[in-house]
C-alpha positions in Angstrom: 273.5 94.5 53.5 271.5 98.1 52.5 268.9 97.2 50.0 269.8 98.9 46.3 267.0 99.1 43.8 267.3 97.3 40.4 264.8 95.1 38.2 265.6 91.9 40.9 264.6 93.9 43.8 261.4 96.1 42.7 258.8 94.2 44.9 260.9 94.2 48.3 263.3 97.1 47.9 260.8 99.9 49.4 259.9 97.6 52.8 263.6 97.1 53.1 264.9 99.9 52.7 262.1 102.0 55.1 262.4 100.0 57.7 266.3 99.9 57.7 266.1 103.3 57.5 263.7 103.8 60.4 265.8 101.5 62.4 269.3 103.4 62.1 267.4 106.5 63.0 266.0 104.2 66.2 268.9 103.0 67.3 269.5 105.4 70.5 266.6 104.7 71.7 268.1 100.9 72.1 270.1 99.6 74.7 271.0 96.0 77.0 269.4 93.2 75.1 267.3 93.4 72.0 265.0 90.8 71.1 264.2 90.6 67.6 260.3 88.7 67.9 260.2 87.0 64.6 263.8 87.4 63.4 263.6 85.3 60.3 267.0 85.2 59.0 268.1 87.7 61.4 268.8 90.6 59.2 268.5 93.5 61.4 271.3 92.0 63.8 274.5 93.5 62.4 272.9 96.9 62.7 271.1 96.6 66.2 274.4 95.3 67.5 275.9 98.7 65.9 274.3 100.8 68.1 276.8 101.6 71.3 274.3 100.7 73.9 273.3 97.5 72.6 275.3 94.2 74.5 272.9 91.4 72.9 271.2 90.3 70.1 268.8 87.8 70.4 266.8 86.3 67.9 263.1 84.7 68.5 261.0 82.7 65.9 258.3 80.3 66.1 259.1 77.0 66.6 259.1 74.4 63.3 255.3 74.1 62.4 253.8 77.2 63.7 254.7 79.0 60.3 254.8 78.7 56.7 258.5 78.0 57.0 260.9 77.6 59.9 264.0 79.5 60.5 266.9 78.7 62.7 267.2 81.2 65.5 268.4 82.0 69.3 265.7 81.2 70.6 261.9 79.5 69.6 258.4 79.9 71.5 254.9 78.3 70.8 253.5 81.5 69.9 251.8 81.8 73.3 254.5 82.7 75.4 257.7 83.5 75.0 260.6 82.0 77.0 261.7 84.8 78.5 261.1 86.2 82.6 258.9 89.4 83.0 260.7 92.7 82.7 264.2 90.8 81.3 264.5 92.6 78.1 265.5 96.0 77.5 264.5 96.4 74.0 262.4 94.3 70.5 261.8 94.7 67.2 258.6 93.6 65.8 258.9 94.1 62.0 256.6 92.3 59.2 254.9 90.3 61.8 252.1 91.7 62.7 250.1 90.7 59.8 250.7 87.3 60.1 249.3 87.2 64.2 245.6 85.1 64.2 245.5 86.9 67.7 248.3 90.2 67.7 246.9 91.1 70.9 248.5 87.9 72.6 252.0 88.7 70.8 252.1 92.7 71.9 250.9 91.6 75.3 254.1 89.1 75.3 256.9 92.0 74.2 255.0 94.0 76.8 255.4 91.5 79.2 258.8 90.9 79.0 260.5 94.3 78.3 261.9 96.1 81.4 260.1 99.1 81.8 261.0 102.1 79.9 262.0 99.7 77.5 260.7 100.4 73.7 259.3 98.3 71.1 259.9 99.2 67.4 257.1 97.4 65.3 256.6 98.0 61.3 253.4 96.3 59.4 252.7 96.3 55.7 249.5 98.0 54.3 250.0 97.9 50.2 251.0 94.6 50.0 250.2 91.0 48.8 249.0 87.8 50.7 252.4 86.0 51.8 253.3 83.6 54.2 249.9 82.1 53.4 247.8 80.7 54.9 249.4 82.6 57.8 248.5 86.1 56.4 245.3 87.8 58.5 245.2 91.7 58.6 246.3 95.1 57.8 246.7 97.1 60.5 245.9 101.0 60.3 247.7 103.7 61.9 244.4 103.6 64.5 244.7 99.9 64.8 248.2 99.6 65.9 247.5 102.6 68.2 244.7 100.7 69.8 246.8 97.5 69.7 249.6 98.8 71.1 247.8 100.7 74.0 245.3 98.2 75.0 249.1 96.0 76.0 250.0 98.9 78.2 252.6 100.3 75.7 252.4 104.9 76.4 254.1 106.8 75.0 253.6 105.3 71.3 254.4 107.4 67.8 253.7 106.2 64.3 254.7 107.0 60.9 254.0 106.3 57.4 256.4 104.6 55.2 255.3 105.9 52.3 252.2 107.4 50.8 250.7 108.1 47.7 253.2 108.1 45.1 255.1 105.5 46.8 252.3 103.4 46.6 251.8 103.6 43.5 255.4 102.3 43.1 255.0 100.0 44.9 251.6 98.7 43.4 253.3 98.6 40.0 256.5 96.6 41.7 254.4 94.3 43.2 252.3 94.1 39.9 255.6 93.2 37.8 257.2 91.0 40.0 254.0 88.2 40.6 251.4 89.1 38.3 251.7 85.8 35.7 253.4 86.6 32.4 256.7 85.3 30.6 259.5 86.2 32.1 261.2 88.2 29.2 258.3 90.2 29.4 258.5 90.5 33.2 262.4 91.9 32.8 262.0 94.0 30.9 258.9 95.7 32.9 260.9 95.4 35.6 264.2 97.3 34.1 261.9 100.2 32.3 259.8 100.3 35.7 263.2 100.8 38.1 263.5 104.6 36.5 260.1 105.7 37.4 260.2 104.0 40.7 262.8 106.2 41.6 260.7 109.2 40.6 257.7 108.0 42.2 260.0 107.4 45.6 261.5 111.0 45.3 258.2 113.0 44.8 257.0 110.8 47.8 259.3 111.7 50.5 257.2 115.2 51.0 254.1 113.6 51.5 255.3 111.3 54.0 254.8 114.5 56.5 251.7 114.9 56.2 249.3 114.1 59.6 248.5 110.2 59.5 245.0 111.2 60.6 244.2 112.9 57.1 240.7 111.5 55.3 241.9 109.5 52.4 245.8 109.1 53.3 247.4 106.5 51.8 250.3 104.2 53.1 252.5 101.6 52.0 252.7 100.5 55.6 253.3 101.6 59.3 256.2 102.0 61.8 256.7 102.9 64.8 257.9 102.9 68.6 256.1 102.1 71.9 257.4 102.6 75.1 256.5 100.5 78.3 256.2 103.2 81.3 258.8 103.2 83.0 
């Protein structure tokens, strides 16, 4: 389902709808079987399974205990190594789960280690955002960071993007602010339905910044997305 933005939605519209967004425009570059490393409820399937290239979905989570919550999926792993032979997977999503790896390193190595070669990796990570999934919660990941991440698996070419910057930031600040920051909840509506107007705003002045060079001093970023390719 595309995410729509109204006072229920303020806090996760803007990382569902980028990352939607950036996977539609991703799609060609996916083909064979897609593995979706930590699927949660599997949202992204419908669409991967759009693309005309794409023959399987499969969907990968930690198994019960490893998490803050468990999630039924295709398949489960220990969070060491994935059940899956070297080079047997022609495409994976990584999305919102960077953040929550103790060791990230292990799990990139992993979706390098499986993937056929030329196959890509599409990765997103959140950057103006609240603890959640706590305790499991254990960095923010810059633009550099994933870069060095992502090459020190082996992963070349690799491109990153912003998903938003400054004044979708601030929306997204002021979202997150509403939607968890104690107060009654009358008072919390109606926040919410007079914030949902100047989100919009915020999200539309925002969409020109969003081209400007990553590597700018004192950039901001709602989070990160991108692709990286194993050589073929």
């Amino acid at each position: 389902m595309r995410p729509t933005l109204h006072p229920r939605t303020i806090s996760s519209y803007l990382n569902d709808a980028t990352i939607l967004e950036f996977l539609e425009r991703s799609l060609p570059r996916l083909s064979g079987t897609v593995l979706d490393i930590g699927c949660g409820t599997m949202r992204y399937k419908p669409t991967v399974l759009s693309a005309p290239g794409v023959e399987r979905y499969v969907g990968l989570d930690l198994e019960a205990g490893r998490f803050a919550y468990s999630v039924p999926a295709d398949a489960y792993w220990d969070g060491v190594r994935m059940p899956f032979e070297d080079g047997s997977i022609d495409g994976a999503l990584l999305f919102e789960v960077l953040e929550h790896c103790a060791d990230p390193r292990l799990v990139v190595g992993e979706a390098a280690r499986v993937l056929k070669p030329g196959g890509a990796l599409l990765f997103s990570t959140p950057f103006v955002y609240p603890l959640h999934g706590v305790p499991y919660d254990f960095q923010r990941l810059t633009p550099f960071g994933a870069r060095q991440l992502m090459s020190a698996a082996g992963f070349a070419p690799i491109e990153i993007e912003a998903g938003g910057a400054w004044d979708a930031s601030l929306g997204q600040a002021m979202s997150l602010w509403i939607s968890h920051r104690p107060m009654p909840r009358l008072l919390r509506m109606a926040l919410a339905v007079v914030h949902v107007p100047v989100f919009q705003v915020l999200l539309a002045l925002d969409r020109g910044q969003r081209r400007a060079p990553l590597e700018r001093e004192n950039r901001m970023l709602t989070g990160i997305l991108g692709v990286a390719r194993k050589p073929a």
